[in-house]
C-alpha positions in Angstrom: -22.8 -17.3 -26.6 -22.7 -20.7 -24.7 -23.1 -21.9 -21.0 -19.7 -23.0 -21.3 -17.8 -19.7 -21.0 -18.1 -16.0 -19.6 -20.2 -13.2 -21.0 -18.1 -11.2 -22.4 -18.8 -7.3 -21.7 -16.8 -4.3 -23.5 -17.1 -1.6 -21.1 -16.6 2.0 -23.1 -15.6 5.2 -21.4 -14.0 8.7 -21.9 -15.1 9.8 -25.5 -14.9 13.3 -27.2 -17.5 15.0 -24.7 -16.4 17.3 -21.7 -17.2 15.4 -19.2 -14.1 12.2 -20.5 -12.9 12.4 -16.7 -16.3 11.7 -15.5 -16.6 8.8 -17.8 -13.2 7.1 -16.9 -14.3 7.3 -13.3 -17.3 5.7 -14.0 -15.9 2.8 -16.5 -13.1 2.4 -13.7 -15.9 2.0 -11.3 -17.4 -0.5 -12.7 -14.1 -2.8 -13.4 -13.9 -3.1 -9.7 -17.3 -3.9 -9.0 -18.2 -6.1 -11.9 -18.8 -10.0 -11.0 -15.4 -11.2 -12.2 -16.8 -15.3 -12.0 -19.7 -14.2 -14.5 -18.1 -11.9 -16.9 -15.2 -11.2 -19.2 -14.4 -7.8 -19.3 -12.8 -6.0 -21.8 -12.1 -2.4 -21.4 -12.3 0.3 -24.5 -11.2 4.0 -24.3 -12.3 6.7 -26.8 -9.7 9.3 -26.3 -10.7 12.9 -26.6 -9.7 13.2 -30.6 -11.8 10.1 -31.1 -9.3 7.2 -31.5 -10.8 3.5 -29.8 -7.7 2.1 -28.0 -7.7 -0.9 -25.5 -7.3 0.1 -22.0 -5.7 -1.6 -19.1 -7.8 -3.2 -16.8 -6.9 -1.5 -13.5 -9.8 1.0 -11.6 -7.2 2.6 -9.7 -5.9 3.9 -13.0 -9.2 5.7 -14.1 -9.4 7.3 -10.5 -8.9 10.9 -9.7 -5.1 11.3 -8.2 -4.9 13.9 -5.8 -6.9 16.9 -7.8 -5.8 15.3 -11.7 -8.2 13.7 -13.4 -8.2 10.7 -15.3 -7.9 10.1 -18.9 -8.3 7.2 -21.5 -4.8 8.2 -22.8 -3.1 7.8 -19.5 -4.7 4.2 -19.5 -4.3 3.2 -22.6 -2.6 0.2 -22.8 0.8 0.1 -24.9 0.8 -1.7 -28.0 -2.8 -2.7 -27.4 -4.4 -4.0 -31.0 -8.0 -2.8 -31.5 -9.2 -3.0 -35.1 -7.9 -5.3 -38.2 -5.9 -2.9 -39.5 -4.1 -2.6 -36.8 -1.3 -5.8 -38.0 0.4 -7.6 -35.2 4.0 -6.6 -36.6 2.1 -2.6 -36.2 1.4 -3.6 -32.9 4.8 -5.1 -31.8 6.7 -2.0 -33.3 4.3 -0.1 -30.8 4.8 -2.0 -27.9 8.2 -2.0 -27.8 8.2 1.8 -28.5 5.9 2.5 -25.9 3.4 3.5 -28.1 -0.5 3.1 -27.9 -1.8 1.4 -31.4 -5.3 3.4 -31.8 -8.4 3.4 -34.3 -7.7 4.7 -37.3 -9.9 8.4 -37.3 -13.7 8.0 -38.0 -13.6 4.4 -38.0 -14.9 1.9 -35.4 -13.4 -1.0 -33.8 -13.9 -4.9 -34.8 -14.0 -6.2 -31.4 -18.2 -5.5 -31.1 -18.6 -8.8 -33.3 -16.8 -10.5 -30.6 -18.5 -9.7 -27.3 -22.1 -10.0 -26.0 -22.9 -6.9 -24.8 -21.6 -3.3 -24.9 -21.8 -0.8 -21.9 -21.1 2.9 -23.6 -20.7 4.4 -19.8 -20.1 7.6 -22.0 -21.5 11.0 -21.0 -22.9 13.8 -22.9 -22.3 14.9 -26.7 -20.8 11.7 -29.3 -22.1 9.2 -26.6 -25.3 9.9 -24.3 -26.9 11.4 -27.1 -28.1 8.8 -28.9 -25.1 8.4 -31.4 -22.8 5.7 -29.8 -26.5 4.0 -29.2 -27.4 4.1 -33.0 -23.9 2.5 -33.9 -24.7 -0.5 -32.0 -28.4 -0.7 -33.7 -26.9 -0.9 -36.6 -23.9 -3.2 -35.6 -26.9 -5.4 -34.0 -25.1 -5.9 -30.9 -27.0 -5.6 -27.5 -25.7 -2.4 -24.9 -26.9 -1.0 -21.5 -28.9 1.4 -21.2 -31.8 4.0 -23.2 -31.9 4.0 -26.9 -31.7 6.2 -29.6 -34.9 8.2 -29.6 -34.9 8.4 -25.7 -30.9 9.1 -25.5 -31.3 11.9 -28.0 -34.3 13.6 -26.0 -33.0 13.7 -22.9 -29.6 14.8 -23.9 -31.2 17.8 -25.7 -32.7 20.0 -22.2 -35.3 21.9 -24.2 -36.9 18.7 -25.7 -36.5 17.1 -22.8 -39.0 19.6 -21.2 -41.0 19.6 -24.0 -42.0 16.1 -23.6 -42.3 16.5 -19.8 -44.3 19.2 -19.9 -46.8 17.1 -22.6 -47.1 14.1 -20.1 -48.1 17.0 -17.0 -44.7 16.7 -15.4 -44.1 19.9 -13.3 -41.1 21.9 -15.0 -40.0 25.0 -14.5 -39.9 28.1 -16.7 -37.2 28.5 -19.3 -35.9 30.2 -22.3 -34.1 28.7 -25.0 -30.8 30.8 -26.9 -29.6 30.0 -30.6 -27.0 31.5 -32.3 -29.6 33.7 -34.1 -30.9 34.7 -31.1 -28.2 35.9 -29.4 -25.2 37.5 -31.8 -21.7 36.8 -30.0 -20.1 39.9 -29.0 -16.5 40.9 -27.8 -16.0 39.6 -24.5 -17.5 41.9 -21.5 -19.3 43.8 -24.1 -23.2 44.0 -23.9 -24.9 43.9 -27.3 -27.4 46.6 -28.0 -30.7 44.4 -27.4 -32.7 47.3 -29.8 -30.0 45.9 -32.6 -31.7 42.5 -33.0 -35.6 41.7 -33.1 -34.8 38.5 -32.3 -32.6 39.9 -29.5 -35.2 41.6 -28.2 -37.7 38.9 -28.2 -35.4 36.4 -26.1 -34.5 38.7 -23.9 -37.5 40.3 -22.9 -38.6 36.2 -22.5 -35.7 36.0 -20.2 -36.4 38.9 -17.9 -39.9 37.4 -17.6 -38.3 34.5 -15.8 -36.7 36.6 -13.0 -33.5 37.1 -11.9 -31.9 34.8 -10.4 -30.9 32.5 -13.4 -29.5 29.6 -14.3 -27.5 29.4 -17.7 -26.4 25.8 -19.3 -25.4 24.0 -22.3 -28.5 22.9 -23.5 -26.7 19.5 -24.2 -24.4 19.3 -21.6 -23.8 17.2 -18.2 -22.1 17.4 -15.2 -22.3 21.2 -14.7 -19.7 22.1 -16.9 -20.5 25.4 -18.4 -23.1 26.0 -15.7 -23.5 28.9 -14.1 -25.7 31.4 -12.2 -26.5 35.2 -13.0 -27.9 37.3 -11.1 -28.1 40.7 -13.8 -27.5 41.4 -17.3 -24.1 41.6 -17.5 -24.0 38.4 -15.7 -26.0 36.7 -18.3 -24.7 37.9 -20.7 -20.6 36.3 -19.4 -22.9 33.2 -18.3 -24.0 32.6 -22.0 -20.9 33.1 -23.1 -19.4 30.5 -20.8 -22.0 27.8 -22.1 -21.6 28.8 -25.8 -18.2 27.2 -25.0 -19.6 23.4 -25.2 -22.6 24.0 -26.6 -23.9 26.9 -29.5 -27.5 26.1 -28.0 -28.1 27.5 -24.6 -30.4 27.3 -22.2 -31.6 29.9 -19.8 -33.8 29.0 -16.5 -35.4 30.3 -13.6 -33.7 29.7 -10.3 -35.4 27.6 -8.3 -36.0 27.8 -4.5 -35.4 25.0 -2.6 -33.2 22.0 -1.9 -32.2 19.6 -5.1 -33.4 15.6 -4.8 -32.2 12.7 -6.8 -33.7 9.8 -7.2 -32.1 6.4 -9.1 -34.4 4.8 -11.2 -34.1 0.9 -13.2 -35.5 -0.3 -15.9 -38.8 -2.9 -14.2 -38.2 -7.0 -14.7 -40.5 -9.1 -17.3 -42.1 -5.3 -18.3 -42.8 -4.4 -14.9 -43.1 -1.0 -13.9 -39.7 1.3 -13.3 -38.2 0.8 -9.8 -37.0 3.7 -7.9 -34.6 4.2 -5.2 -34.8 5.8 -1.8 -34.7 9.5 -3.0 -31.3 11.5 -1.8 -31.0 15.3 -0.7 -27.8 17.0 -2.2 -25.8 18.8 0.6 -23.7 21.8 -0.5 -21.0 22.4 2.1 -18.0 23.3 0.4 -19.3 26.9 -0.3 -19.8 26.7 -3.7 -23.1 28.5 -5.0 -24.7 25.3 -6.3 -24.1 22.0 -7.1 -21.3 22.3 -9.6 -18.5 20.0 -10.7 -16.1 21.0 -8.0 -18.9 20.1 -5.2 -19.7 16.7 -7.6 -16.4 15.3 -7.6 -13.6 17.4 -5.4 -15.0 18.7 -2.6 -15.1 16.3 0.0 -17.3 18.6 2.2 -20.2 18.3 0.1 -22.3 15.1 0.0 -26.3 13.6 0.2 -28.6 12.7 2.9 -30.1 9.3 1.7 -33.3 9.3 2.8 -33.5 12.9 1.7 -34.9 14.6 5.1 -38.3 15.9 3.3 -41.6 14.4 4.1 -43.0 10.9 3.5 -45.7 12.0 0.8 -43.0 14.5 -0.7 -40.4 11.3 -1.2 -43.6 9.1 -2.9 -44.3 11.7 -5.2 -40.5 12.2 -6.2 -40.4 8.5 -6.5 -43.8 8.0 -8.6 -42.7 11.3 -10.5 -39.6 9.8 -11.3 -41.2 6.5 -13.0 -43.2 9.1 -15.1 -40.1 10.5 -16.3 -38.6 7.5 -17.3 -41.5 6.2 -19.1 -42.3 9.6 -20.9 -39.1 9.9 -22.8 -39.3 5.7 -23.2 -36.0 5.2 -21.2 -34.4 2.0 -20.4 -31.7 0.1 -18.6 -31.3 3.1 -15.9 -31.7 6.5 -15.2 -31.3 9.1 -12.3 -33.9 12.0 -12.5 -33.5 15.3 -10.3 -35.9 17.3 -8.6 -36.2 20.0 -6.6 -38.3 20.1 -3.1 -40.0 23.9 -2.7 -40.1 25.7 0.4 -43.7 25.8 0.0 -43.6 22.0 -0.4 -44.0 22.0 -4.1 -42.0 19.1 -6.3 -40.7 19.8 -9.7 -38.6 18.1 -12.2 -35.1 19.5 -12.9 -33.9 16.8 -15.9 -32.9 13.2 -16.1 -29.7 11.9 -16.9 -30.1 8.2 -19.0 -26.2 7.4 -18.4 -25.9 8.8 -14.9 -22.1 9.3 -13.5 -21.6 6.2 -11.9 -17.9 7.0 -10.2 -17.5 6.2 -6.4 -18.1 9.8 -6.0 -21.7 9.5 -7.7 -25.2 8.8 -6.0 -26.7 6.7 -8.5 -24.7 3.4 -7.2 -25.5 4.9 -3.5 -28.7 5.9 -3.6 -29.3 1.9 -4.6 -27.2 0.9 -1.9 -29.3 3.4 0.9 -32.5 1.0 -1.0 -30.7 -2.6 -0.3 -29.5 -3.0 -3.7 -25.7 -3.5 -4.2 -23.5 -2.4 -6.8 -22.2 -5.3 -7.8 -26.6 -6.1 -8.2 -27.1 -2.9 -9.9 -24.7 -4.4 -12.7 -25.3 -7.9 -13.0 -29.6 -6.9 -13.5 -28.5 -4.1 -16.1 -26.3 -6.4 -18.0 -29.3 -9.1 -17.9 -31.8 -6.6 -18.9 -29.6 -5.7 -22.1 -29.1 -9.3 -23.1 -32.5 -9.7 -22.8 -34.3 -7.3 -25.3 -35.2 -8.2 -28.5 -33.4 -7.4 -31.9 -35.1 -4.7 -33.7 -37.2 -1.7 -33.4 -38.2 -0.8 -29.7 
């Protein structure tokens, strides 16, 4: 890399998880904010079977339409040539066929030797778990955002916190299901709980937590596969409903109160975590809680940046926040949730270390609420990548 030309950035988005319309939003997102005079961009798709293709460089492309949601496939730009084996005269046949010319199954693209930095702006399973991170360790090339060990942690909720509850972070009660825990059953049946020991053990853990409950993929984002239950034959759908994107599942107590976020960067020079202005999630769509329909349809729904709590409440949040980030040995960014008690108590939900970051997301927001642009948010995140060190962290 010289002072002569443009750092050139490969922004990745979509991938195999179930939140690839979340991801396109936010890799479309950041085409249009990026500082065009400082970097070349080059935008890369994983479609949903896995294949790298080239995707055009348009945001309004990777925008939701109306109520259908984007997709690297519906992007993908035709003819485009990604890896070596890919032959121009391959290419040219695909072109003028109209046809997209993808990675070859299992296989990665060439193009990392050729750009300075990688942004995997990928969500959840093959991406935000730590696997897209440890391809680039071993490719040696520099990327935004947390590492392996800290990707893999935070993507997994019940490790997650484990290690929160070792550094004294408040967290709230919870019960972990495995397949052996829980045998799968014909759909509205109840299992006999006497049938199982193991059964009987996790579910006499889980009435200990009271009902209401929340039950999610333990490695899942977005609120996909989230849902609340409110008896047994609720939990028992709910868990079924999670064991659709994830065969771990985890079960938790509902909390009461109102849900805070808080954006959080990676300090300058090895200075501490910085934290934004915490923001208050407003559910007025009438959906139950804050699912995906409220995150990214429902125009009624929103955030109150400051969140409308008290003063010491919003320090705490803040300094809490930095606490998370450093316990799981985050980097780049991050965007912890709480929740604010009615009795004034503040505990941590999870943090996410690729928050979404499409214009319907708070990350970006929450920043700007703080002073901080977009456009900034980028440019220090791309710096602080191109910065670290080769090698172990």
């Amino acid at each position: 890399m010289t002072g002569q030309r443009k750092i050139r950035v490969a922004v990745v988005f979509g991938g195999r998880g179930p939140e690839h319309p979340v991801s396109c939003m936010g890799g479309g997102n950041i085409l249009g904010a990026i500082d065009r005079t400082k970097y070349e961009v080059i935008p890369i798709g994983i479609t949903t079977d896995g294949h790298w293709v080239q995707v055009v460089d348009e945001p309004d492309r990777l925008a939701i339409e109306g109520d259908v949601l984007p997709t690297v496939e519906a992007a993908a730009v035709p003819g485009a040539q990604v890896v070596p084996w890919a032959g121009a005269d391959t290419a040219l046949a695909a072109a003028e066929a109209g046809a997209i010319v993808a990675s070859a199954p299992a296989h990665i693209p060439h193009l990392f030797g050729d750009v300075d930095v990688v942004w995997p702006v990928l969500h959840g399973p093959y991406g935000e778990d730590g696997t897209i991170q440890g391809l680039l360790e071993m490719a040696g090339v520099p990327y935004v955002g947390a590492g392996v060990l800290a990707s893999s942690v935070s993507m997994d909720k019940e490790y997650m916190k484990l290690i929160f509850k070792s550094r004294g972070l408040p967290v709230g009660p919870f019960v972990v299901v495995r397949d052996q825990d829980w045998p799968a059953t014909a759909a509205g049946e109840l299992a006999d709980a006497e049938a199982s020991p193991e059964r009987k053990r996790v579910l006499d853990e889980i009435e200990e937590l009271g009902w209401p409950l929340f039950v999610k993929p333990a490695r899942g984002g977005s609120s996909i596969g989230t849902s609340k239950a409110k008896d047994m034959a609720g939990l028992h759908e709910a868990i079924m409903l999670a064991r659709e994107y994830d065969p771990k599942v985890l079960v938790e107590r509902a909390i009461e109160g109102v849900e805070v976020e808080v954006s959080v960067l990676q300090g300058i020079d090895g200075a501490p975590p910085d934290t934004s202005l915490p923001g208050q999630l407003l559910v007025d769509g009438g959906e139950e809680f804050w699912d995906f329909e409220a995150k990214y349809l429902d125009a009624a729904s929103g955030m109150a940046i400051p969140a409308p709590i008290p003063a010491d409440a919003i320090a705490e949040i803040r300094r809490l926040a930095a606490t998370a980030f450093d316990a799981v040995s985050c980097e780049g960014l991050a965007r912890v949730d709480f929740f604010y008690t009615s009795d004034g108590r503040v505990m941590v939900n999870e943090i996410n270390t690729m928050p979404g970051l499409s214009p319907a997301s708070y990350f970006q927001k929450m920043w700007e609420a703080t002073g901080v642009t977009f456009a900034e948010v980028i440019d220090r995140l791309l710096s602080s990548a191109l910065s670290k060190r080769p090698g172990l962290r």
